[in-house]
N, CA, C and O atoms as a Tinker XYZ file with bonds, in Angstrom:
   456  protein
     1  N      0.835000   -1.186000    0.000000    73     2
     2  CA     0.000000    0.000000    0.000000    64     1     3
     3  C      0.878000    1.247000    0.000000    63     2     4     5
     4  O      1.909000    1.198000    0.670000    81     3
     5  N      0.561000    2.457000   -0.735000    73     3     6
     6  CA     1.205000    3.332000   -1.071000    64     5     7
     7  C      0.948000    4.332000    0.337000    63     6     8     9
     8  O     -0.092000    4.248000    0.990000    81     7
     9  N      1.916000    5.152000    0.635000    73     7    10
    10  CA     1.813000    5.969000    2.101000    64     9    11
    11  C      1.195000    7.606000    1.091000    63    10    12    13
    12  O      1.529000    7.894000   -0.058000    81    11
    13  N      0.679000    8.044000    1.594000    73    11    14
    14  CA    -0.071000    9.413000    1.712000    64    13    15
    15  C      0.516000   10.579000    2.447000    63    14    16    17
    16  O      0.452000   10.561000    3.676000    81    15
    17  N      1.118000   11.661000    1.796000    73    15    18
    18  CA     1.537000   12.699000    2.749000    64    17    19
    19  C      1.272000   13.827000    2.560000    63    18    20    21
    20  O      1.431000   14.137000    1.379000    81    19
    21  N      0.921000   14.637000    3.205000    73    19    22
    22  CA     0.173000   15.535000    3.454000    64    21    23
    23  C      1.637000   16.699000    3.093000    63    22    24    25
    24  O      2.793000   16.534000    3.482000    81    23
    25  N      1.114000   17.817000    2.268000    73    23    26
    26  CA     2.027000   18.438000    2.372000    64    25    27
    27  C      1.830000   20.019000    3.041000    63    26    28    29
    28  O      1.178000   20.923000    2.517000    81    27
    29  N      2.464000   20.082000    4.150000    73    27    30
    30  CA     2.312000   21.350000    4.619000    64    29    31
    31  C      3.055000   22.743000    4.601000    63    30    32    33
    32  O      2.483000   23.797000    4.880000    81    31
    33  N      4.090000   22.668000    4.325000    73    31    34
    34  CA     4.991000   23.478000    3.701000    64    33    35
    35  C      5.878000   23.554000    2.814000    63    34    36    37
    36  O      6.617000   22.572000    2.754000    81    35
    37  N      6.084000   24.439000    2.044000    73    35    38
    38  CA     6.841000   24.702000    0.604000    64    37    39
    39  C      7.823000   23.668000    0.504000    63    38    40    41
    40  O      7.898000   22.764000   -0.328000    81    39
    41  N      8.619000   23.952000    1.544000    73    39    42
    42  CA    10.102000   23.130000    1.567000    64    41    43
    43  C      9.242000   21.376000    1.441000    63    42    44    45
    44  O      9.921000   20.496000    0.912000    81    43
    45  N      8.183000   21.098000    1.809000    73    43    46
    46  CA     7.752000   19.381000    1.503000    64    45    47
    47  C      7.799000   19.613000   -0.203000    63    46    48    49
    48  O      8.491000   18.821000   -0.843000    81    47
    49  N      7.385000   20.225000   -0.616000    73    47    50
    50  CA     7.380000   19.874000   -2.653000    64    49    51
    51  C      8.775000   19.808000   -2.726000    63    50    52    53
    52  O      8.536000   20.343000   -3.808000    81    51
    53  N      9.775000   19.712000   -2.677000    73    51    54
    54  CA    11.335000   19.946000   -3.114000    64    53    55
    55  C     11.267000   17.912000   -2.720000    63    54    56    57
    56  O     12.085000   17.168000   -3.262000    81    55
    57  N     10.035000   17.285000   -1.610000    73    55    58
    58  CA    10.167000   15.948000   -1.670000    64    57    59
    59  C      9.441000   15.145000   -2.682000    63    58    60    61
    60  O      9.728000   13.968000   -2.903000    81    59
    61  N      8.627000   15.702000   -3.211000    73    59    62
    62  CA     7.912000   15.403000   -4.549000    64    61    63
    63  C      8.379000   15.721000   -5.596000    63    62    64    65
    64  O      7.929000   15.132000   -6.578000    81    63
    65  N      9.441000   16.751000   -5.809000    73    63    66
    66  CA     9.860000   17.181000   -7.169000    64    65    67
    67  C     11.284000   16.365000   -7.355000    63    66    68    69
    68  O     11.743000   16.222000   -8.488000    81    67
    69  N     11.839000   15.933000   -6.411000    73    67    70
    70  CA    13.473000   15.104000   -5.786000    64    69    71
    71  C     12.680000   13.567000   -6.151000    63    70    72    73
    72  O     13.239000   12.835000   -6.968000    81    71
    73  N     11.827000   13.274000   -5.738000    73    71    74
    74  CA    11.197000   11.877000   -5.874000    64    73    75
    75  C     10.617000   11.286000   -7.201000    63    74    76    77
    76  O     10.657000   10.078000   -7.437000    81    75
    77  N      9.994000   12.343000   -8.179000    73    75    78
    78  CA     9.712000   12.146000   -9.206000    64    77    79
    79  C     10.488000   11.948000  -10.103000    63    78    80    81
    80  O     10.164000   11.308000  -11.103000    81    79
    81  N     11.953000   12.579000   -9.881000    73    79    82
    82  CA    13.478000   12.517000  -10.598000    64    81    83
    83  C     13.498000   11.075000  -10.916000    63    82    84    85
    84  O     13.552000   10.534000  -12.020000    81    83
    85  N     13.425000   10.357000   -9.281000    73    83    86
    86  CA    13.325000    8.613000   -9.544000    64    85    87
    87  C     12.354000    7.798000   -9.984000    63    86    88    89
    88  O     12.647000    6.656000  -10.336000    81    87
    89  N     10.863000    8.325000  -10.040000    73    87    90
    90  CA    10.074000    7.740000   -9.961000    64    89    91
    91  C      9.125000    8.374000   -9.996000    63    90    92    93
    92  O      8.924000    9.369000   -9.300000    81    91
    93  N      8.173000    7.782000  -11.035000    73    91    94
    94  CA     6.644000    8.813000  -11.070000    64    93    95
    95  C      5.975000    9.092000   -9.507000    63    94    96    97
    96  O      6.241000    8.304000   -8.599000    81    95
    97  N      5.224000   10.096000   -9.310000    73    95    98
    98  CA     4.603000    9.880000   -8.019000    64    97    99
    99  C      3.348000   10.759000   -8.144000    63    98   100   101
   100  O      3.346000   11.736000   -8.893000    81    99
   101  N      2.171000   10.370000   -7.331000    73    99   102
   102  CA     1.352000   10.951000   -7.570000    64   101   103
   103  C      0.864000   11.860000   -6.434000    63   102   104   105
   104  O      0.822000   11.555000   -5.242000    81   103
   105  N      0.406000   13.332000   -7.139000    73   103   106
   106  CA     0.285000   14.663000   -6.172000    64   105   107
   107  C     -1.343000   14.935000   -6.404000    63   106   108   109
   108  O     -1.926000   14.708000   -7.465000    81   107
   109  N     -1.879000   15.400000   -5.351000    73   107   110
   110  CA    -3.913000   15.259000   -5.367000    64   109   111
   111  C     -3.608000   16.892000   -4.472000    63   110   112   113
   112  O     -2.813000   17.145000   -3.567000    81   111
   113  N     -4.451000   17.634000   -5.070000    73   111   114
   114  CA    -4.902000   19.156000   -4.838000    64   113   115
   115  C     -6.353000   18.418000   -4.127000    63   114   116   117
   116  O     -6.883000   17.379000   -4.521000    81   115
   117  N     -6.883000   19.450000   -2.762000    73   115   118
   118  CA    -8.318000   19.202000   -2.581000    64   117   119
   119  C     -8.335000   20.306000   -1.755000    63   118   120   121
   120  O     -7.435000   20.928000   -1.192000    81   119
   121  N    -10.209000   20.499000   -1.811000    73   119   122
   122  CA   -10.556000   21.323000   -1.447000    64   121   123
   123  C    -11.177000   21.252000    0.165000    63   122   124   125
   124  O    -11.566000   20.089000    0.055000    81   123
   125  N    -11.423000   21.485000    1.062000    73   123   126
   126  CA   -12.045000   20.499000    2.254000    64   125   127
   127  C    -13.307000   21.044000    2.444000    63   126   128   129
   128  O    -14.047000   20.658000    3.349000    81   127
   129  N    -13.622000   21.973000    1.603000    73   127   130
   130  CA   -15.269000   22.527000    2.027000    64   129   131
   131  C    -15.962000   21.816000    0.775000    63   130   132   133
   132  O    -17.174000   21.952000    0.940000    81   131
   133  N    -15.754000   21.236000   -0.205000    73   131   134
   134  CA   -16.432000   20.953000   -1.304000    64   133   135
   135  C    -16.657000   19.213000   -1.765000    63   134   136   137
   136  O    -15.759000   18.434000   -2.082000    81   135
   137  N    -18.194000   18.917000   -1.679000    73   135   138
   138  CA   -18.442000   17.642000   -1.896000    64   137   139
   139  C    -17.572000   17.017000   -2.757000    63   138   140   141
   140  O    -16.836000   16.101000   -2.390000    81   139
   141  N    -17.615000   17.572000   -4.189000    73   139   142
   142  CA   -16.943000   17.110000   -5.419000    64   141   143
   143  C    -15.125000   16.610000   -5.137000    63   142   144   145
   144  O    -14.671000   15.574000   -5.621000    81   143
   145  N    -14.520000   17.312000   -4.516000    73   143   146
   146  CA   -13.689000   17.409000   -3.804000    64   145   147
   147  C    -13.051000   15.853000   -2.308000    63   146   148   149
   148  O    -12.013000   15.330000   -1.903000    81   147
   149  N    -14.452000   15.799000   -2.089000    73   147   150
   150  CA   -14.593000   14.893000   -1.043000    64   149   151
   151  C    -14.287000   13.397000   -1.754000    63   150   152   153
   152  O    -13.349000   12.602000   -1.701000    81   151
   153  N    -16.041000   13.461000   -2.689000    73   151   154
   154  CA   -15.169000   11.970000   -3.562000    64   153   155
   155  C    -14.378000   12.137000   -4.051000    63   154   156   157
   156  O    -13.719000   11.098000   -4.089000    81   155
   157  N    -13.787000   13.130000   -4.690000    73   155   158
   158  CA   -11.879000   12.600000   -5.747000    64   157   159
   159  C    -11.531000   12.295000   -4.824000    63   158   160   161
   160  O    -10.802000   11.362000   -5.159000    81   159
   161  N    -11.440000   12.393000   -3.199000    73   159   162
   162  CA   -10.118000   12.257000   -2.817000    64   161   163
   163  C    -10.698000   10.988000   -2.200000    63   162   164   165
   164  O     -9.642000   10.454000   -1.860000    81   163
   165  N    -11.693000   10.111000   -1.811000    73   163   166
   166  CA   -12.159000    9.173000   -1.683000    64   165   167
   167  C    -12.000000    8.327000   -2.696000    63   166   168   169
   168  O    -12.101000    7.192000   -2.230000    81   167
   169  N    -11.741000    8.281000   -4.201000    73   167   170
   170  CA   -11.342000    7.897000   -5.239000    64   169   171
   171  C     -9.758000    7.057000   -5.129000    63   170   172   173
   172  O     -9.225000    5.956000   -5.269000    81   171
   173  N     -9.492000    8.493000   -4.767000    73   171   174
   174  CA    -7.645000    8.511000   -4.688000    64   173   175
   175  C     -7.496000    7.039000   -3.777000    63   174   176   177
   176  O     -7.165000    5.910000   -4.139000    81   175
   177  N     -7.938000    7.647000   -2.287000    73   175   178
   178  CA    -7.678000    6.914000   -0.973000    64   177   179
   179  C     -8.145000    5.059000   -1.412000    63   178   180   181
   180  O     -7.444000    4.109000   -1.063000    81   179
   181  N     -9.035000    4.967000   -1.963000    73   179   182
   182  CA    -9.264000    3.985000   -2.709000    64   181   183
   183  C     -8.308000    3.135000   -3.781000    63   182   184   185
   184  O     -8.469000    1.956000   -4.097000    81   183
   185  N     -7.136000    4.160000   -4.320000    73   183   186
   186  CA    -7.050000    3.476000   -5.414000    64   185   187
   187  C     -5.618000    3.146000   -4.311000    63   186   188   189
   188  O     -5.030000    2.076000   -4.470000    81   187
   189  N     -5.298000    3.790000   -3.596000    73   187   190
   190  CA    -4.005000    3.860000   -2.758000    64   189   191
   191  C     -4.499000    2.607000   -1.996000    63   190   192   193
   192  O     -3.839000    1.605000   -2.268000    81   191
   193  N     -5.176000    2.482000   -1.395000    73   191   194
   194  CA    -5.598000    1.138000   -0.469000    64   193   195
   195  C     -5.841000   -0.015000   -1.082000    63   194   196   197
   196  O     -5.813000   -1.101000   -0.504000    81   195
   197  N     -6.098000    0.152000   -2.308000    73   195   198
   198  CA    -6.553000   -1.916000   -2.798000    64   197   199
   199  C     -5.223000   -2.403000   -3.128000    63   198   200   201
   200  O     -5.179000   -3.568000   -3.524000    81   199
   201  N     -3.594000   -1.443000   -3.012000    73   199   202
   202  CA    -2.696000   -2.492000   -3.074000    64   201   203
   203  C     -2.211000   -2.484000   -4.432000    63   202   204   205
   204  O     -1.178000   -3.152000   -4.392000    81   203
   205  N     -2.317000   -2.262000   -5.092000    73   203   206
   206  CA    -2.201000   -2.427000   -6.783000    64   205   207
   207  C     -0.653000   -1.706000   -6.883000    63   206   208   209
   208  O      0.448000   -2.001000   -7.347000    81   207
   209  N     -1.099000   -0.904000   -6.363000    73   207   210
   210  CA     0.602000    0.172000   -6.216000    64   209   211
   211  C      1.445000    0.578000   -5.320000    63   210   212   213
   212  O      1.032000    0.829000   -4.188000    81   211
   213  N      2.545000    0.695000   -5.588000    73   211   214
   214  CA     3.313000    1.879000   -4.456000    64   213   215
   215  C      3.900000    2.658000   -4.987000    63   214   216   217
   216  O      5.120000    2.815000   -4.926000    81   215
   217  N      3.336000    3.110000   -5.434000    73   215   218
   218  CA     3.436000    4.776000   -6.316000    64   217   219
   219  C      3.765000    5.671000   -4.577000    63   218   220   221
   220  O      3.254000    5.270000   -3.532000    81   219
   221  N      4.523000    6.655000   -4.652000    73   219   222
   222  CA     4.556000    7.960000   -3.665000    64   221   223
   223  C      3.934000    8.722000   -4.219000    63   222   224   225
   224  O      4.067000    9.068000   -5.393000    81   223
   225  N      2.639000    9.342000   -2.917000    73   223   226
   226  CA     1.309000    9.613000   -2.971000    64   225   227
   227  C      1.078000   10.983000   -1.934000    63   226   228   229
   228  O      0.820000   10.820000   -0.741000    81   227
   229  N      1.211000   12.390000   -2.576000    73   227   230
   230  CA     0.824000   13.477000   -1.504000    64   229   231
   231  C     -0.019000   14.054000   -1.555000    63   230   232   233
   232  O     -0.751000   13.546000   -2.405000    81   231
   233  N     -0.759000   15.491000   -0.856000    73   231   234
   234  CA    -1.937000   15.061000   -0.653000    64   233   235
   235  C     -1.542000   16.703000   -0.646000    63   234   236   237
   236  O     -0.315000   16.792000   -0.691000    81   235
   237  N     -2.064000   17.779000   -0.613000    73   235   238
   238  CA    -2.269000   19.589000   -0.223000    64   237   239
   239  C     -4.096000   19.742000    0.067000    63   238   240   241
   240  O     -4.996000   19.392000   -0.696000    81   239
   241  N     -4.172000   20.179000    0.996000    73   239   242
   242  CA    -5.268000   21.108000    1.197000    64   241   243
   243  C     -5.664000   22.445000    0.822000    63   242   244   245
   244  O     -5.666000   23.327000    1.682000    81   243
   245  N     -6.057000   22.731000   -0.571000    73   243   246
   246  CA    -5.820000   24.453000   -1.240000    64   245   247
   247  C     -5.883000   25.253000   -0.312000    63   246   248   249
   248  O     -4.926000   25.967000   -0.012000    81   247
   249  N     -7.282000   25.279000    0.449000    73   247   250
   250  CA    -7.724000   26.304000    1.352000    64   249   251
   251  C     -6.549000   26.655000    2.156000    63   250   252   253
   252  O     -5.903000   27.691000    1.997000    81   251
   253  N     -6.295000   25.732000    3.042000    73   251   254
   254  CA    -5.169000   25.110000    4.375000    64   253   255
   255  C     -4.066000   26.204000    3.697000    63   254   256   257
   256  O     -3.668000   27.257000    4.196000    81   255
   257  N     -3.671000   25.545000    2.266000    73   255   258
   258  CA    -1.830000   25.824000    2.116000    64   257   259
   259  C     -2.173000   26.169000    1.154000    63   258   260   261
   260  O     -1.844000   25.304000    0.341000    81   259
   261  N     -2.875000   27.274000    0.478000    73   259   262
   262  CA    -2.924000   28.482000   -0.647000    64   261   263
   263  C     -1.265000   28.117000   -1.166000    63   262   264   265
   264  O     -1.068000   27.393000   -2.142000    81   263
   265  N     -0.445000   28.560000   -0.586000    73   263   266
   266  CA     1.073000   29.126000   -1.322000    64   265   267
   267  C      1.607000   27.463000   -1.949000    63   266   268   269
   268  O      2.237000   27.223000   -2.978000    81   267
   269  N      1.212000   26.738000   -1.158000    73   267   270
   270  CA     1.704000   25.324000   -1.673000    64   269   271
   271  C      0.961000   25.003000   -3.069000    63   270   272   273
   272  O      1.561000   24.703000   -4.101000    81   271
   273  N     -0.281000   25.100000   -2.955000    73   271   274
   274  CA    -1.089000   24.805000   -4.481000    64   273   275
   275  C     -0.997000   25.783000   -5.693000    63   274   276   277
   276  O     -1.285000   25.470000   -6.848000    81   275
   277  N     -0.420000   27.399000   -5.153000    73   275   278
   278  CA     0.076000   27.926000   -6.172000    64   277   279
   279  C      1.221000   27.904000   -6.715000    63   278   280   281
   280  O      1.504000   28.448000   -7.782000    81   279
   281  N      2.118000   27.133000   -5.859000    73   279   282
   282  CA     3.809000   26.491000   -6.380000    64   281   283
   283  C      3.217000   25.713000   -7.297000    63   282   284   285
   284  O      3.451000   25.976000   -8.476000    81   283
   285  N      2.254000   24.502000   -6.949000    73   283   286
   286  CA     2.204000   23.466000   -7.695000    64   285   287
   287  C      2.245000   23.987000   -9.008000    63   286   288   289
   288  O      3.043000   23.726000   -9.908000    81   287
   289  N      1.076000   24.923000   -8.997000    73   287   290
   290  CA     0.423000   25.419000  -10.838000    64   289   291
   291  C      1.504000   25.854000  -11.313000    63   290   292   293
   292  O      1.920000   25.238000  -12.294000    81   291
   293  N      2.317000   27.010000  -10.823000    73   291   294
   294  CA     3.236000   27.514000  -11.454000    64   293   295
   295  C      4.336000   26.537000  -12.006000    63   294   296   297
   296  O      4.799000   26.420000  -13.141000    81   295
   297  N      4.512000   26.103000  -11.240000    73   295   298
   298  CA     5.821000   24.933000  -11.247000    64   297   299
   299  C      5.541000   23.683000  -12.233000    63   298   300   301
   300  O      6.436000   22.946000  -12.647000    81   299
   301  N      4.528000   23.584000  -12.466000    73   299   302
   302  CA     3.791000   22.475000  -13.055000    64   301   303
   303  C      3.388000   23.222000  -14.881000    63   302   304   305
   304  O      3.609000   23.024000  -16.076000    81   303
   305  N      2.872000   23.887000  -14.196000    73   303   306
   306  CA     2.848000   24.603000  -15.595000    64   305   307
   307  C      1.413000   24.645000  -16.169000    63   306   308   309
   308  O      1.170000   24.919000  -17.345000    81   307
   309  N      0.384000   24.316000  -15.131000    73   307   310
   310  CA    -1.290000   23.742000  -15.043000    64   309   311
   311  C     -1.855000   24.640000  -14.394000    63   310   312   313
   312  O     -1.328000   25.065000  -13.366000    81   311
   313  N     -3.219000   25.196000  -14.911000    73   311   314
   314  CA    -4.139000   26.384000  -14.312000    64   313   315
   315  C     -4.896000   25.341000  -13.128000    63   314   316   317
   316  O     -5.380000   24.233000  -13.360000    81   315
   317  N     -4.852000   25.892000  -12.097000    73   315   318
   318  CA    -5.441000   25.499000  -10.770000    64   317   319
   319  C     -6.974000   25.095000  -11.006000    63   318   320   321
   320  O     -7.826000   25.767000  -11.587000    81   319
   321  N     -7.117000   23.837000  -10.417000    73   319   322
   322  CA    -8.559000   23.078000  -10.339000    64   321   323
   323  C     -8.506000   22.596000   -8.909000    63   322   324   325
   324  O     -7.389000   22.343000   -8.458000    81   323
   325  N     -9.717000   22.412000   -8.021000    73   323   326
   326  CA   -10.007000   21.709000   -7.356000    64   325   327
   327  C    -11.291000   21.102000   -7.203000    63   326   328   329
   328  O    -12.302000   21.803000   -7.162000    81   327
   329  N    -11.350000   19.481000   -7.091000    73   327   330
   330  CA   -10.319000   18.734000   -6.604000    64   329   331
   331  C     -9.525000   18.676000   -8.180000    63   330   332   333
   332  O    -10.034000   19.075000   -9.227000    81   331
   333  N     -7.712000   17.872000   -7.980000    73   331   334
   334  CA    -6.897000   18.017000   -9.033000    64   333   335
   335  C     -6.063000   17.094000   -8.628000    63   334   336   337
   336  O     -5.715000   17.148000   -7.449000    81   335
   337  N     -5.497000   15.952000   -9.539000    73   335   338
   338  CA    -4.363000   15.233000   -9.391000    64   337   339
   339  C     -3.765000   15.264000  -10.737000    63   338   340   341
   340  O     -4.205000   15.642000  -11.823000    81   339
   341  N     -2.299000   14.610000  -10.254000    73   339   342
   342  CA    -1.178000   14.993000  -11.324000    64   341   343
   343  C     -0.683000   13.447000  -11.221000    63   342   344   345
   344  O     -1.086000   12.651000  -10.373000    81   343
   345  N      0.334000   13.153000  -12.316000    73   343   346
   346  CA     1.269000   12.140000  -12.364000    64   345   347
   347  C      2.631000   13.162000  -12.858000    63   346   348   349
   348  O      2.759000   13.708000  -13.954000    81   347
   349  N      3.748000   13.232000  -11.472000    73   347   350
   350  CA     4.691000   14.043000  -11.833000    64   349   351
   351  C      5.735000   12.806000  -12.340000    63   350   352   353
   352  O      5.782000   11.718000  -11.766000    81   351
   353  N      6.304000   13.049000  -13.147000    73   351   354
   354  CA     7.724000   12.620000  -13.356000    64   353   355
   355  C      8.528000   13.447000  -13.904000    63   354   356   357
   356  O      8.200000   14.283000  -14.746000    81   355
   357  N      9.998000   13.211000  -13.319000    73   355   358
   358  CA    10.824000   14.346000  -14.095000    64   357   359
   359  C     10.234000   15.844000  -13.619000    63   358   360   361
   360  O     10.033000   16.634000  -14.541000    81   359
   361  N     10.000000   16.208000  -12.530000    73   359   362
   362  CA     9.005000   17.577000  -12.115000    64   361   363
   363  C      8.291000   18.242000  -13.099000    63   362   364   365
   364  O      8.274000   19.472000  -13.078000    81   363
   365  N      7.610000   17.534000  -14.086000    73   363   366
   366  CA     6.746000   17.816000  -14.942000    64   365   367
   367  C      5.245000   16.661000  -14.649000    63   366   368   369
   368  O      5.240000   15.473000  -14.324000    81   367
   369  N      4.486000   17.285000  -14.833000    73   367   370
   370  CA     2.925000   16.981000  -14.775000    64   369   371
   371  C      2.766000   15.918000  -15.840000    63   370   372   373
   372  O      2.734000   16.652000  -16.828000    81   371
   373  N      2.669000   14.936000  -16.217000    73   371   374
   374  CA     2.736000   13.742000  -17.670000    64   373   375
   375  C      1.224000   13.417000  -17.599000    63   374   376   377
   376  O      0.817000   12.903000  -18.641000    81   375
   377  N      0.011000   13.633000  -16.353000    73   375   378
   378  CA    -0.876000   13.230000  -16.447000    64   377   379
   379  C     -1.452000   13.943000  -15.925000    63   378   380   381
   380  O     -0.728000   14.079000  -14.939000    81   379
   381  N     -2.666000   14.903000  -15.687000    73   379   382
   382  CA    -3.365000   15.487000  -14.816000    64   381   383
   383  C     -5.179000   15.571000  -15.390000    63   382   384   385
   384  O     -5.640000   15.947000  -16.468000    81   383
   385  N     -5.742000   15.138000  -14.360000    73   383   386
   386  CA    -7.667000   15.406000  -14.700000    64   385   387
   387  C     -8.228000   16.026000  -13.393000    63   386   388   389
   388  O     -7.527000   15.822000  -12.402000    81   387
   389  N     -9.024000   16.531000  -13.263000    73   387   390
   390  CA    -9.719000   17.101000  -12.080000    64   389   391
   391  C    -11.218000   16.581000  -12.238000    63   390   392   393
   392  O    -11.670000   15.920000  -13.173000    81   391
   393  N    -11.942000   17.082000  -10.991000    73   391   394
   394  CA   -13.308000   16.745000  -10.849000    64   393   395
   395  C    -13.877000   15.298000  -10.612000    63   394   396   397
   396  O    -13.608000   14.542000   -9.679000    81   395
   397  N    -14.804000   15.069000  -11.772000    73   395   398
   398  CA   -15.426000   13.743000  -11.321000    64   397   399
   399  C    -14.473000   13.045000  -12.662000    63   398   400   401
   400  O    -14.969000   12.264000  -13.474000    81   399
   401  N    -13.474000   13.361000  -12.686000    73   399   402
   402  CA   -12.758000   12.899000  -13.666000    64   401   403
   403  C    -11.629000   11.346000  -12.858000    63   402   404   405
   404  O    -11.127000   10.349000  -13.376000    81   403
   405  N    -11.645000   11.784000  -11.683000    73   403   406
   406  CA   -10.661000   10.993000  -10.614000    64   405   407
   407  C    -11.577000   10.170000  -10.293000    63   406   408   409
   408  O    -12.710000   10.174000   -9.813000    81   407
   409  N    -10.763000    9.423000  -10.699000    73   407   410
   410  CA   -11.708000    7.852000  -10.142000    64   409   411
   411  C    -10.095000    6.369000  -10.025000    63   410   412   413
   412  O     -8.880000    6.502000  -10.178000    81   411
   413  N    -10.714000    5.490000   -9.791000    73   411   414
   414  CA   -10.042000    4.574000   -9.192000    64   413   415
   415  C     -8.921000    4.074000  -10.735000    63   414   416   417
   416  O     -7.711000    3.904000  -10.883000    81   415
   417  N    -10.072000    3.992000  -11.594000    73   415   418
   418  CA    -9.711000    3.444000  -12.942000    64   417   419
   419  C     -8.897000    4.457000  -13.720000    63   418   420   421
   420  O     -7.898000    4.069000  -14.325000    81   419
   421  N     -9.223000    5.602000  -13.741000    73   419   422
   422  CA    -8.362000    6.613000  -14.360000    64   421   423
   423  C     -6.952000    6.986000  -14.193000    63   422   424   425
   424  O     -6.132000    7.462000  -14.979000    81   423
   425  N     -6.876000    6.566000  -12.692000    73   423   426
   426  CA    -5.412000    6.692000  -11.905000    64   425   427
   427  C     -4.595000    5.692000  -12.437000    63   426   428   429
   428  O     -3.635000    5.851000  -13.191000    81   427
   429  N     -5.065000    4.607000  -11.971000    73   427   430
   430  CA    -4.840000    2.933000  -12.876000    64   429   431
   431  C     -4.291000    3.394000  -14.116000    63   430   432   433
   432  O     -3.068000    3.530000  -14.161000    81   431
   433  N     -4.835000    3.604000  -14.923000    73   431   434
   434  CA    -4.482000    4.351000  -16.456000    64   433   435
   435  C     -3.127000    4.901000  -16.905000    63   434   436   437
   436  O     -2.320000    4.756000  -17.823000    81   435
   437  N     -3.328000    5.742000  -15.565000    73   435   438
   438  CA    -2.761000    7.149000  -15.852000    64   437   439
   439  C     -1.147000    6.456000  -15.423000    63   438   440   441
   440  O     -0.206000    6.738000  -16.164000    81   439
   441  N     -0.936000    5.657000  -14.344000    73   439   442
   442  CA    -0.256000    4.744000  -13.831000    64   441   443
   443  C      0.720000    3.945000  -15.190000    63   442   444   445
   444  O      1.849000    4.142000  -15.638000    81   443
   445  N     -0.244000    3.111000  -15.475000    73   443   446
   446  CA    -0.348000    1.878000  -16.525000    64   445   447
   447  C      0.388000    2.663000  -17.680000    63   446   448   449
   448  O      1.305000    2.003000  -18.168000    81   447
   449  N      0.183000    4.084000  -18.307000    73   447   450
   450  CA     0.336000    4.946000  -19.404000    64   449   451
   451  C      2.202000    5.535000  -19.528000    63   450   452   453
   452  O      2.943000    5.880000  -20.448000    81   451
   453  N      2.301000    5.408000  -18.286000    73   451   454
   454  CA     3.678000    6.381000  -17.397000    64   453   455
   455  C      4.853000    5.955000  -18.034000    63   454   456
   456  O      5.944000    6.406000  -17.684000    81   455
């Protein structure tokens, strides 16, 4: 099972952008006041728990850490959505969908595609 980390300050992306160098990993934007928001990341937590992968798996709260989700966009090079996941490799974005677009199977995909 893949571990989940929460990222709370700037200096944590320098562990997602260092990690993707080796290895794809996957980064989830969410919102915590918004249903839509609720299932992607119930999606995610899902696809992280049945085992299939151990992909490295982090997690930002927009509201929470504003400055962290606007590194992401900039840095990424992607106009801000929430909810939003990425497949970084190489600190570039190779996969990203938002909304009711995140689902268990899409990640799988997006994974499978890499």
């Amino acid at each position: 099972m893949a571990e989940l980390k929460e990222l709370l300050e700037l200096s944590d992306l320098n562990e997602v952008w260092e990690t993707s160098r080796e290895k794809p990993v996957l980064l989830f934007k969410q919102s915590t006041t918004c249903p839509i928001s609720a299932n992607a990341f119930n999606e995610f937590n899902a696809f992280l728990n049945d085992g299939s992968s151990d992909t490295d798996a982090y997690f930002v709260k927009v509201r929470e850490s504003r400055a962290i989700s606007d590194e992401i966009a900039e840095e990424l090079g992607v106009s801000h959505q929430s909810p939003q996941i990425f497949l970084v490799k190489d600190r570039k974005s190779v996969w990203n969908t938002s909304h009711d677009a995140i689902t268990v199977n899409s990640i799988k995909e997006a994974l499978n595609n890499a």
